[in-house]
N, C-alpha and C positions, 0 to 999 in steps of 0.2 A: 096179370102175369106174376107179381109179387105180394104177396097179404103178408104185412108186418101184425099182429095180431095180439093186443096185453102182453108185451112182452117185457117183462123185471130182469134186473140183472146186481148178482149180489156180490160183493168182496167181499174177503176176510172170515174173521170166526165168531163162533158166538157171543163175544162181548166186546166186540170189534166190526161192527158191520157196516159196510159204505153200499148204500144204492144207487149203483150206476148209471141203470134204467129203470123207470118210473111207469108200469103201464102204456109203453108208447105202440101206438098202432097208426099204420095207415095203410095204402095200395099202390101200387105203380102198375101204370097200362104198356101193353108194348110198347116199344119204340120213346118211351119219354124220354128224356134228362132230364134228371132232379140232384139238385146239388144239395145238401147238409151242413150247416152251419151252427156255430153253437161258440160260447169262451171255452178255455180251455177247463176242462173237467165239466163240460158240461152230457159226457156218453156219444158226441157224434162219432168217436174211432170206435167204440164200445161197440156201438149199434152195429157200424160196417164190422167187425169182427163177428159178431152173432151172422150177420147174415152170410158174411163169407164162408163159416164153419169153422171159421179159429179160430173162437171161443164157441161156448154154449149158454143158451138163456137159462136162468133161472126159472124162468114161469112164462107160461102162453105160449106161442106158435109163430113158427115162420114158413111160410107156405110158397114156394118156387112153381108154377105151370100145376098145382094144384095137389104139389107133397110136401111133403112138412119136413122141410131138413133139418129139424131142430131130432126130430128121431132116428135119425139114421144111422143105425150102426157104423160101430167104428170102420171097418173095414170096408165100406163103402162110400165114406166122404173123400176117400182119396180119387178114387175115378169120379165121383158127383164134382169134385172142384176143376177136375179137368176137364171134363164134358160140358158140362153146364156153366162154368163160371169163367169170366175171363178178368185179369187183374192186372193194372196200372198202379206202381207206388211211387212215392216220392225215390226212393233209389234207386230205381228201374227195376232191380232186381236181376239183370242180365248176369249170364255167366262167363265169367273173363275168357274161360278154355274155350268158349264156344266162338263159329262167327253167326255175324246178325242174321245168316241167313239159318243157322242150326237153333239161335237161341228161339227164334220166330215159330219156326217149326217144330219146337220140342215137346209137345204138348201130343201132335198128331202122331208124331214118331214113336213115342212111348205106347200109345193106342196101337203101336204098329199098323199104320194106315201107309198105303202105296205109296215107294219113295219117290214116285213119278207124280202122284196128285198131291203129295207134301210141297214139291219145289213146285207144283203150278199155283198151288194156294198161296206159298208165301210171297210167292214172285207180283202174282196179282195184288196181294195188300201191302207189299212192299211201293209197289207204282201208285197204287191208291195216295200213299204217305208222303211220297218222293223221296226213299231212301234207297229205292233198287240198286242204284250204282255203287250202293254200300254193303252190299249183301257180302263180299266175302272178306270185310274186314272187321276183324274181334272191336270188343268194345271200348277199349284202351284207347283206339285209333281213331273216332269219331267224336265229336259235341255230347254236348250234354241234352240238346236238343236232339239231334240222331239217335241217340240211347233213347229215348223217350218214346220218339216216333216208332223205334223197333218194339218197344214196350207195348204200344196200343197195337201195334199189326199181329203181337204175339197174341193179345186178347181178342182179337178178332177173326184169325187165318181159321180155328176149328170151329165157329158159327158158333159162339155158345150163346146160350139163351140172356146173360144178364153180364155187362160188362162192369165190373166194380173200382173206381178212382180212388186212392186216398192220396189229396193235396198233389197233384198229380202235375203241379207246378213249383214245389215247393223247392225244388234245386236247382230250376232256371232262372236265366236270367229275365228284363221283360219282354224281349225280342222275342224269344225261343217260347215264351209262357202264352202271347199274344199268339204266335205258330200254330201250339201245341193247343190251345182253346178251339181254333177255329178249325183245323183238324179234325177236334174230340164232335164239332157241330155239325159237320159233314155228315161223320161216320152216320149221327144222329139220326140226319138228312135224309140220306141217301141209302144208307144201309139201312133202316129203319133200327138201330142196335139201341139195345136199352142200358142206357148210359146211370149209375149211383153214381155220385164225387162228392167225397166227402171236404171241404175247404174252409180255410181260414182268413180268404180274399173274397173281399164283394166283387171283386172284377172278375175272376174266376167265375163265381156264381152268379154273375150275368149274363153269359152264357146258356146257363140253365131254362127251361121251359117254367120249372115250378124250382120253390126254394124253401124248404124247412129248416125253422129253426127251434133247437134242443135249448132248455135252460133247466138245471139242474136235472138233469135225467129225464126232462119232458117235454113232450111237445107242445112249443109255445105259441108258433105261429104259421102261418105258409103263406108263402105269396104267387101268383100265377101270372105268368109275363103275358098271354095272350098274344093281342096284337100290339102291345107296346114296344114301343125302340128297344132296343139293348141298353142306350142310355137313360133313357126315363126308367127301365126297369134297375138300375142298379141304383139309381139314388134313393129309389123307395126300398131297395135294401139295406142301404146306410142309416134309411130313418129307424126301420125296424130291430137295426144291429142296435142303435141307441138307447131303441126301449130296453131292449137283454139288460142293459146297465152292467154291474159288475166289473170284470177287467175287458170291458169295450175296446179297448186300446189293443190287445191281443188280436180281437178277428177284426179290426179295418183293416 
């Protein structure tokens, strides 16, 4: 579904150059979660910004259902990010004027899609999440937990092909992070949606089905949970954070 493909990625000028990305490639099948991890500086925001189209790579290909949205005209990444892309960020990103049931749906809305199968779509991912009874109140008035949960139903209500996280826990507290994980594992589940989360928590990232990890712009390692616990699989991401070395203390 996703071919990351040599992709570099450069800052600066010419006698000032940082390399973000390093050559990194790899694939994601339908339906996985795969979580991303790295110290900091080490390209895991970098990487989800190339593929989300908020930046651009430097070099190599990034290839979505078998196009390469590193080429896409400008004036078509704007409907490619709403069609195809769905996004979870650390600030939810909701809009205060809106209620959760407009912020949900505003994706379909701007598509101009039927006001009558907008409210049946959001109504449905809204019960999915269990914030329906929250739908006509702005975002002010709810948790930081219900902002969230409105966040993944807005990435999910128009079907898009690739659901994109970044730390997508990082302004909950553990209640609401633990919630919002198991949630994100469902959707997984059940929806077969294809889950990227970018994270700076092994706990987070135990969750995940597979789990890459960036060190200085490269891909260093991956781990595949299989049939393993949740909990066997996270302390073998503890070992592996260890070898990263560097500022370790950052991503436990």
């Amino acid at each position: 579904m996703l071919e990351v493909r040599n992709i570099e990625k450069y800052y600066g000028s010419k006698n000032n150059v940082t390399k973000a990305l390093d050559r990194v490639s790899f694939s994601v099948a339908k339906g996985e979660f795969i979580a991303i991890m790295g110290a900091s500086g080490s390209g895991k925001t970098t990487l989800l910004n190339c593929i989300s189209t908020i930046d651009t790579v430097s070099a190599g290909s990034i290839l979505l259902d078998g196009e390469n949205i590193a080429e896409l005209p400008e004036r078509e990444l704007a409907r490619f990010r709403r069609e195809r892309l769905g996004f979870v960020f650390q600030d939810f990103n909701l809009l205060d004027t809106l209620t959760l049931e407009e912020n949900i749906g505003l994706a379909l809305t701007i598509n101009h899609a039927d006001p009558q199968e907008v409210q049946k779509r959001v109504r449905e991912a809204a019960g999915r999440l269990g914030i329906e009874n929250e739908l006509a109140k702005f975002p002010y008035q709810v948790s930081g937990g219900q902002k969230q949960r409105a966040a993944c139903a807005r990435a999910m209500v128009a079907g898009q092909s690739l659901i994109l996280a970044d730390e997508p826990t990082g302004a909950l507290d553990s209640k609401a992070s633990k919630n919002l994980l198991e949630i994100m594992s469902k959707m997984n589940r059940a929806m077969s949606a294809t889950i990227l989360m970018v994270t700076h928590d092994a706990y987070s990232a135990s969750y995940a089905s597979r789990v890459l990890f960036l060190k200085d712009g490269r891909l260093f390692n991956e781990l595949i949970r299989a049939e393993r616990t949740r909990q066997v699989f996270y302390h073998e991401i503890l070992d592996v954070l260890a070898l990263l070395g560097g500022d370790v203390s950052d991503v436990i």
